[in-house]
OpenMM code with the backbone's topology and positions (N, CA, C; nanometers):
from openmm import Vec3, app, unit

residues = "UNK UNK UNK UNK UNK UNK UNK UNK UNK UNK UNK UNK UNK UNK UNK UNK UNK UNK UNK UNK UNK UNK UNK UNK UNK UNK UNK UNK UNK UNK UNK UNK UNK UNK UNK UNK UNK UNK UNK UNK UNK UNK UNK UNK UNK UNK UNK UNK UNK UNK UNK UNK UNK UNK UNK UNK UNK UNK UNK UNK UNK UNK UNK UNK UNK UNK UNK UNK UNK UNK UNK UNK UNK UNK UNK UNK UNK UNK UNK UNK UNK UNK UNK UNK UNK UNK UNK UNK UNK UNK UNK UNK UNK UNK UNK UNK UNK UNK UNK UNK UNK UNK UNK UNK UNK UNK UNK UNK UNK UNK UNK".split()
positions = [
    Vec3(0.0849, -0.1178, 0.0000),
    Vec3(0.0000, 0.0000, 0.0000),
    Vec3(0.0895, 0.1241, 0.0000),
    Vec3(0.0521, 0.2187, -0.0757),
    Vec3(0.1585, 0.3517, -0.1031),
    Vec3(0.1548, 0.4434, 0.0515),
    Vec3(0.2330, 0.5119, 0.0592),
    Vec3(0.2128, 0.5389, 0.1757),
    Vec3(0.1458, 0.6852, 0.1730),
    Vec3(0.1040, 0.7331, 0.0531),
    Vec3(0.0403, 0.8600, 0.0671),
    Vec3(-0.0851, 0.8421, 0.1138),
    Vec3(-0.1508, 0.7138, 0.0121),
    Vec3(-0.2213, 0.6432, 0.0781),
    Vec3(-0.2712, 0.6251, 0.2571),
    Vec3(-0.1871, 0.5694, 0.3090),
    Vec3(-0.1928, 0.5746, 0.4118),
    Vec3(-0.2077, 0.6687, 0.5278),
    Vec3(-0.0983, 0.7772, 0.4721),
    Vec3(-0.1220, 0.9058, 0.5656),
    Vec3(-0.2597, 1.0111, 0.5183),
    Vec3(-0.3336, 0.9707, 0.4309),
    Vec3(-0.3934, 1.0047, 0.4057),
    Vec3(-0.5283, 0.9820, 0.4838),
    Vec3(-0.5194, 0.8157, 0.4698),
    Vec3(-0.6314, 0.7676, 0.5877),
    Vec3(-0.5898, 0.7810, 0.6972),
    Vec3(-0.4927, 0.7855, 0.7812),
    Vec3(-0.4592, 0.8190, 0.8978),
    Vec3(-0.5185, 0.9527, 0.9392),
    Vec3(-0.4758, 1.0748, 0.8353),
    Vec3(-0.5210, 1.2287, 0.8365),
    Vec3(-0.7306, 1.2605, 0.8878),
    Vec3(-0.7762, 1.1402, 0.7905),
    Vec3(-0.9027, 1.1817, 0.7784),
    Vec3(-0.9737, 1.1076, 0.9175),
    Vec3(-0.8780, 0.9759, 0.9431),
    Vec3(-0.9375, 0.9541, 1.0749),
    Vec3(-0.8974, 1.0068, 1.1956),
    Vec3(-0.8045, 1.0564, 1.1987),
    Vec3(-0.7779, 1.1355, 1.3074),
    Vec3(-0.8521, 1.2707, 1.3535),
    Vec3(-0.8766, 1.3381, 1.1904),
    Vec3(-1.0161, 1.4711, 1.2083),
    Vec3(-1.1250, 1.3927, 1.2776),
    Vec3(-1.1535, 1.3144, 1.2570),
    Vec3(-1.3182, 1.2545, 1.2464),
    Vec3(-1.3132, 1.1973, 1.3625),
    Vec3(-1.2037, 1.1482, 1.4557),
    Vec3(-1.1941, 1.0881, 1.6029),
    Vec3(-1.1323, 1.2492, 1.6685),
    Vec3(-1.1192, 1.3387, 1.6282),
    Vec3(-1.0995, 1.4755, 1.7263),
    Vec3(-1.1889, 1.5289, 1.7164),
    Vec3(-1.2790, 1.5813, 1.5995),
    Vec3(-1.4111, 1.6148, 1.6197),
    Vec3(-1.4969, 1.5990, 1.6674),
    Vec3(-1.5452, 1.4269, 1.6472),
    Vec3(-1.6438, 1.3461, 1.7269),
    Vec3(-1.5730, 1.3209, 1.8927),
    Vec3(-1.5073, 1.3166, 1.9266),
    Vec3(-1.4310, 1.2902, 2.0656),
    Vec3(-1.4217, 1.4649, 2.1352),
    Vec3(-1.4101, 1.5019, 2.0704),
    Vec3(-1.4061, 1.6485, 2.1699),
    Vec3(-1.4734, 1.7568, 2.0761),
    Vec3(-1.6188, 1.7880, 2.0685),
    Vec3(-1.6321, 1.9050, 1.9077),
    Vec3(-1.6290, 2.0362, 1.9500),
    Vec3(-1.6453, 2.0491, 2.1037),
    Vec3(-1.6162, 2.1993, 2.1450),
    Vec3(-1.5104, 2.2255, 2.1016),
    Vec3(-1.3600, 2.1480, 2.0700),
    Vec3(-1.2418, 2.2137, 2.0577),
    Vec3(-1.2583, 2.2382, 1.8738),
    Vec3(-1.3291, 2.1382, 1.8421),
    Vec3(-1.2891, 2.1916, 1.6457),
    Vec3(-1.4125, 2.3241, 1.6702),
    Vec3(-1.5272, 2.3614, 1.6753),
    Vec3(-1.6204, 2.4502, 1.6682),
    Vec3(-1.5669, 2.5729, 1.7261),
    Vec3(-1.4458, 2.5921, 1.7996),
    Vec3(-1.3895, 2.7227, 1.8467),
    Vec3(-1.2939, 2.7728, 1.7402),
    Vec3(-1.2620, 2.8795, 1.7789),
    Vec3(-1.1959, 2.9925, 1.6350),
    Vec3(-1.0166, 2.8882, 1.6520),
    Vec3(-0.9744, 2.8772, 1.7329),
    Vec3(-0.8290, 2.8008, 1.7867),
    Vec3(-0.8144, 2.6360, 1.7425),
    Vec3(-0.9601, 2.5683, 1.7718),
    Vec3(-0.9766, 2.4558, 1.7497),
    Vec3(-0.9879, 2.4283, 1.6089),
    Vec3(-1.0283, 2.5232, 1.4991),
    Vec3(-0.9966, 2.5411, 1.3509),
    Vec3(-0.8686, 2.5238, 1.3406),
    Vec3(-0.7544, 2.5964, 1.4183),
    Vec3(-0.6161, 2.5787, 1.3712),
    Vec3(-0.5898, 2.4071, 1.4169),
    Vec3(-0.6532, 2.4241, 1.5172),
    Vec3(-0.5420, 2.2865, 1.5976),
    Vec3(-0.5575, 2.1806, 1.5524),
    Vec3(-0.6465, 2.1009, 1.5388),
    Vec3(-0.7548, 1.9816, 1.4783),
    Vec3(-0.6929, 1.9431, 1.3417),
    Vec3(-0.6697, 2.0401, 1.2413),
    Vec3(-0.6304, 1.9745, 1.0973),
    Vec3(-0.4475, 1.9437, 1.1619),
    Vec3(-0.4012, 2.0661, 1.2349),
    Vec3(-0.2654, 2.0360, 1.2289),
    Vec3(-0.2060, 1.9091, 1.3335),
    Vec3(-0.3284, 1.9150, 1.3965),
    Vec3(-0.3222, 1.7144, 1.4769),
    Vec3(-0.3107, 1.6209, 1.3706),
    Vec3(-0.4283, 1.6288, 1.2928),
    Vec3(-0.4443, 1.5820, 1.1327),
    Vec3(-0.3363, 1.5178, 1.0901),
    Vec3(-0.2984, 1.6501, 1.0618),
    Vec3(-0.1551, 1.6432, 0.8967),
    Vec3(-0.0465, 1.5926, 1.0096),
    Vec3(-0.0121, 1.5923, 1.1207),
    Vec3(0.0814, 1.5430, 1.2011),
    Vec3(0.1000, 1.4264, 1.1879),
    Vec3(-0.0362, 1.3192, 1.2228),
    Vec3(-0.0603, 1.2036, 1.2187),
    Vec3(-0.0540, 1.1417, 1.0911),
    Vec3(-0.0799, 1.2064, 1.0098),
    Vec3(-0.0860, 1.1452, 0.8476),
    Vec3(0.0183, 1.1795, 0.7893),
    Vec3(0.1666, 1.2814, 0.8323),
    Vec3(0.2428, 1.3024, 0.7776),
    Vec3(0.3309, 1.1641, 0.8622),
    Vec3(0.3093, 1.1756, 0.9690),
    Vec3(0.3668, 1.0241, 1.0281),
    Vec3(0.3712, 0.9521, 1.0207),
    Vec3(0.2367, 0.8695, 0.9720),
    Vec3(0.2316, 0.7267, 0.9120),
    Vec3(0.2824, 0.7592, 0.7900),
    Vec3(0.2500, 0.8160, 0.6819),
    Vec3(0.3351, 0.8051, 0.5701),
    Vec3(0.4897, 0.7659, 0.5883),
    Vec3(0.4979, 0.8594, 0.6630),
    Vec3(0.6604, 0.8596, 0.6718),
    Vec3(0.7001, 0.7289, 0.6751),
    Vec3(0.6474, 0.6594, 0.7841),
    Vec3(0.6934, 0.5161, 0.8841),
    Vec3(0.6729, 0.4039, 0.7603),
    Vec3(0.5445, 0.4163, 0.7142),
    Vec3(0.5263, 0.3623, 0.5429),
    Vec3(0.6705, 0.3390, 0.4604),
    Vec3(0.6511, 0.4686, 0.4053),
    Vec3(0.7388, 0.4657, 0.3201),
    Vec3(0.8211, 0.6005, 0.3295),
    Vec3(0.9814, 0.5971, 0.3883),
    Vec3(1.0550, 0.6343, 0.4317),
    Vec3(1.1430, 0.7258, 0.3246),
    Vec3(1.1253, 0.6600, 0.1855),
    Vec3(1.2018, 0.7154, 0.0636),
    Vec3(1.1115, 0.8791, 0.0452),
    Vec3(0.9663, 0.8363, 0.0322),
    Vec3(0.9336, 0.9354, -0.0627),
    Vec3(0.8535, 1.0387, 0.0348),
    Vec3(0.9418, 1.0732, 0.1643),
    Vec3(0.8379, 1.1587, 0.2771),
    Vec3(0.8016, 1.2453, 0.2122),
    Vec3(0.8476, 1.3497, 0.1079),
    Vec3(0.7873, 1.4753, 0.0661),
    Vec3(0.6516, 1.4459, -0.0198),
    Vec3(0.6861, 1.3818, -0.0645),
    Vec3(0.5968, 1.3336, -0.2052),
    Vec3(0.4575, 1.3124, -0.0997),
    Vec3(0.4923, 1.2303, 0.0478),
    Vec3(0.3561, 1.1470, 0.0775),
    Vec3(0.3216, 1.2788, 0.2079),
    Vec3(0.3867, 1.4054, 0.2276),
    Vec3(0.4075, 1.5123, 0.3013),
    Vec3(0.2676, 1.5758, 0.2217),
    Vec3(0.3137, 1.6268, 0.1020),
    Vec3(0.2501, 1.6720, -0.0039),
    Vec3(0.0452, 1.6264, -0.0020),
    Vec3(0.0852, 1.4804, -0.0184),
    Vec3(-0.0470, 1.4732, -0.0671),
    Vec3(-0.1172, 1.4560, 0.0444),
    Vec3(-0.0897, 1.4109, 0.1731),
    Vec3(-0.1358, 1.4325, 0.2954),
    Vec3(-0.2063, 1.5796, 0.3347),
    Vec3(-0.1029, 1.6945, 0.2937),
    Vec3(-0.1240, 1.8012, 0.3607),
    Vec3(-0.2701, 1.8801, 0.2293),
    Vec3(-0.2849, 1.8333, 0.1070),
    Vec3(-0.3742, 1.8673, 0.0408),
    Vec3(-0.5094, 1.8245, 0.0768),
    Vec3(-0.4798, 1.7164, 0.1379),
    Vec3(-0.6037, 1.5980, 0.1218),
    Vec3(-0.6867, 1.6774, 0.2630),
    Vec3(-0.6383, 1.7443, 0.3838),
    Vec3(-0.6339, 1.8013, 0.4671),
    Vec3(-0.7037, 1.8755, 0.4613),
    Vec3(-0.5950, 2.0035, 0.3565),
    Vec3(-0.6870, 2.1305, 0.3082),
    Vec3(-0.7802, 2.0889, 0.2357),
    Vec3(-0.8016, 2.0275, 0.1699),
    Vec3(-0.9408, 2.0308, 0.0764),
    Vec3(-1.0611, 1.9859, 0.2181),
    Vec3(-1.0330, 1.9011, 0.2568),
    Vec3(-1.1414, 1.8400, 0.3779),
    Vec3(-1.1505, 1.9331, 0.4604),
    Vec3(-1.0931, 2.0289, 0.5295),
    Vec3(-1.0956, 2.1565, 0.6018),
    Vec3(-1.1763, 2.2577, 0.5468),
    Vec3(-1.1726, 2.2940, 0.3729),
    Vec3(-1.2144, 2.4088, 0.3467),
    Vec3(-1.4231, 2.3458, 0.2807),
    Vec3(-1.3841, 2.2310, 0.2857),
    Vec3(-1.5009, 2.1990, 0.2576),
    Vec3(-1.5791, 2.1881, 0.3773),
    Vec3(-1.5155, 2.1633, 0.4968),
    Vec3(-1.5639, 2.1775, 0.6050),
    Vec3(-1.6086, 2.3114, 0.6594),
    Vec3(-1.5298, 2.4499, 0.6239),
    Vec3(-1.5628, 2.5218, 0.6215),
    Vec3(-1.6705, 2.5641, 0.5322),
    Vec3(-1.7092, 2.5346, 0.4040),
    Vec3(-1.7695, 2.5880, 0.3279),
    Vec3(-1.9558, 2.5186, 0.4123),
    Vec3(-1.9474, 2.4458, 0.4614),
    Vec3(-2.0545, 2.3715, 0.5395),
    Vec3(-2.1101, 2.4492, 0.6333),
    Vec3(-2.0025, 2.4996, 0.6903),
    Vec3(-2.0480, 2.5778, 0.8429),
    Vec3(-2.1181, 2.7228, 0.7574),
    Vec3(-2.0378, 2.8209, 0.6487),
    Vec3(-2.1064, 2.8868, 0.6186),
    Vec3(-2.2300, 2.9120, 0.5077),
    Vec3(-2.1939, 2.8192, 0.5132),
    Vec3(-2.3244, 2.7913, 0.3929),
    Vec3(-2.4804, 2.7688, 0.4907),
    Vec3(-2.4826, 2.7111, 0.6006),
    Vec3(-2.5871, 2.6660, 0.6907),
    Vec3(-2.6462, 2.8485, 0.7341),
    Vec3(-2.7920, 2.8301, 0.7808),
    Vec3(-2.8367, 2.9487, 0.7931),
    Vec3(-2.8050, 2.9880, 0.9432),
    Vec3(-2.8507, 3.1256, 0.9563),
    Vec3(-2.8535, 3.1747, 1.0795),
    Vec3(-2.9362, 3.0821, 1.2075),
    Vec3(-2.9353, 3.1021, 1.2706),
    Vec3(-2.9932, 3.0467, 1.4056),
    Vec3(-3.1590, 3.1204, 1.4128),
    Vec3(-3.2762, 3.1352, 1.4667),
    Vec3(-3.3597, 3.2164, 1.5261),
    Vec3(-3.2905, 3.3046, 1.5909),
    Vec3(-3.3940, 3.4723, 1.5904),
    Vec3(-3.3394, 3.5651, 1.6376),
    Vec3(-3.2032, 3.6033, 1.6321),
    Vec3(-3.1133, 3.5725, 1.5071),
    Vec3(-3.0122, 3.6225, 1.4754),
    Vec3(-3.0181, 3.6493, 1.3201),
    Vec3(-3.1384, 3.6949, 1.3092),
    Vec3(-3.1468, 3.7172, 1.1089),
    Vec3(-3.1214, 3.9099, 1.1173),
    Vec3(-3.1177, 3.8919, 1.0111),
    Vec3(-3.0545, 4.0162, 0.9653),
    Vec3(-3.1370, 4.1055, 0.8365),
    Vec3(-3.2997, 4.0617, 0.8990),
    Vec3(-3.4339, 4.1461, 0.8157),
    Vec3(-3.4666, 4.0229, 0.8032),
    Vec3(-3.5864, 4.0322, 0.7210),
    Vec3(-3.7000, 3.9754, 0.6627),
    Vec3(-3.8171, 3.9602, 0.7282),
    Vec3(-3.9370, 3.8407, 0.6681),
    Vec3(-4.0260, 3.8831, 0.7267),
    Vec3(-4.0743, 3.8801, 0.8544),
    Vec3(-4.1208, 3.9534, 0.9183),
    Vec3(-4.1705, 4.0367, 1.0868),
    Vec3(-3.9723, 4.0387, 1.1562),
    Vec3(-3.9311, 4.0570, 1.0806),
    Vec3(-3.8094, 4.1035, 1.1478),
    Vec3(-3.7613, 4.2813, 1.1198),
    Vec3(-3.7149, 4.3132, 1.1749),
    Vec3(-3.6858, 4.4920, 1.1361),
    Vec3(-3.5306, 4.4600, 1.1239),
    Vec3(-3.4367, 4.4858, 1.0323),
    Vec3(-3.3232, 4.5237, 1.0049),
    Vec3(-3.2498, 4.5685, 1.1361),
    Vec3(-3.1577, 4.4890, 1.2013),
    Vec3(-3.0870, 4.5743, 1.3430),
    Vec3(-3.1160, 4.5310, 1.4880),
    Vec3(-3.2215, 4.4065, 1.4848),
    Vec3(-3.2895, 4.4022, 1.5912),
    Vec3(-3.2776, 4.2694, 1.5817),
    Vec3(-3.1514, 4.2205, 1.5684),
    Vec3(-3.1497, 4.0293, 1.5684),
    Vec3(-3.0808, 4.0210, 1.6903),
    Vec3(-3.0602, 3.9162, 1.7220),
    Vec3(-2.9924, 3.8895, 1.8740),
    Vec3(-3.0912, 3.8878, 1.9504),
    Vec3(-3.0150, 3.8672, 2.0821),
    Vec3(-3.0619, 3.8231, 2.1986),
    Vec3(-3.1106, 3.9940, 2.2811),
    Vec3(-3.2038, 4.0245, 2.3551),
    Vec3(-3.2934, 4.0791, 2.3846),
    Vec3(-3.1605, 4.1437, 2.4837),
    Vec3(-3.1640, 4.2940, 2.5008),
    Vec3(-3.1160, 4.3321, 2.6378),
    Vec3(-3.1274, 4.3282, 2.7581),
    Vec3(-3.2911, 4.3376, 2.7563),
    Vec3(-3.3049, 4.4274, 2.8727),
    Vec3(-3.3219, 4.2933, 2.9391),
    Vec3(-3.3308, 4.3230, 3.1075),
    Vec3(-3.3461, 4.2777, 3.1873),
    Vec3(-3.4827, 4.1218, 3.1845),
    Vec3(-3.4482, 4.0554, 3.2955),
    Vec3(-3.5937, 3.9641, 3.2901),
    Vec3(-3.7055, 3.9551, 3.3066),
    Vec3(-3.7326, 4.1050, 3.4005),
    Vec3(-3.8425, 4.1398, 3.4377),
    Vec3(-3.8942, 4.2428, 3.3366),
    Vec3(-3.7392, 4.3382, 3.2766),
    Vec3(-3.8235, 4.4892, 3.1858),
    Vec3(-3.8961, 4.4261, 3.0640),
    Vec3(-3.9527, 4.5233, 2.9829),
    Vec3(-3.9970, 4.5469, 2.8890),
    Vec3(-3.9351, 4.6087, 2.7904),
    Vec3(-3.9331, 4.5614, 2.7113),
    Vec3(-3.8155, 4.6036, 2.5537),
    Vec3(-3.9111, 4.6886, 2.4979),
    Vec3(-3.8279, 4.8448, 2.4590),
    Vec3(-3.9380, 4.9111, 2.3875),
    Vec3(-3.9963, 4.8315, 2.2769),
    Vec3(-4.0880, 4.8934, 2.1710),
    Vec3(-4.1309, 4.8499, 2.0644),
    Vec3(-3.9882, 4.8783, 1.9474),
] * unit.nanometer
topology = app.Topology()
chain = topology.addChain("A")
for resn in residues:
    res = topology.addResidue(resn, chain)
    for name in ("N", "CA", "C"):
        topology.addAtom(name, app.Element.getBySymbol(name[0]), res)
């Protein structure tokens, strides 16, 4: 088995056992950095241990296979809609007035 191969599957299971095993850390702005570069660590490693001749070559396709699964991962998160009460107009909404409510639990929010 080639070993790009390999670090490749190593890469994608290692996202998919850090995500599912801890997802507060990938869903934070830090946990975006950290998570792929656990990733490409692990999949640049087994390649290596694989096949020892061609580390760049299996460096390479590891670290693509990564980014592409990252940015598609990203393209997921923004592509999905807003939450309730965080839209930004439409209908019975007023432009400016998304979010979470100020005032107090007892006050009354003007109109």
């Amino acid at each position: 088995m080639p070993g790009w191969l390999v670090g490749i599957s190593i890469a994608v299971a290692t996202l998919d056992l850090v995500v599912f095993s801890s997802p507060l850390l990938a869903l934070g702005a830090v946990g975006l950095l950290i998570v792929p570069a656990i990733a490409m660590w692990a999949g640049v490693a087994a390649a290596s241990i694989v096949d020892p001749r061609h580390t760049s070559r299996n460096t390479a396709a590891v670290v693509c296979a990564v980014a592409a699964v990252f940015l598609g991962y990203l393209a997921i998160i923004q592509s999905r809609p807003l939450p309730p009460g965080y839209s930004h107009g439409g209908a019975n909404v007023y432009p400016g007035q998304g979010g979470a409510s100020k005032s107090g639990p007892n006050e009354v929010s003007p109109p």
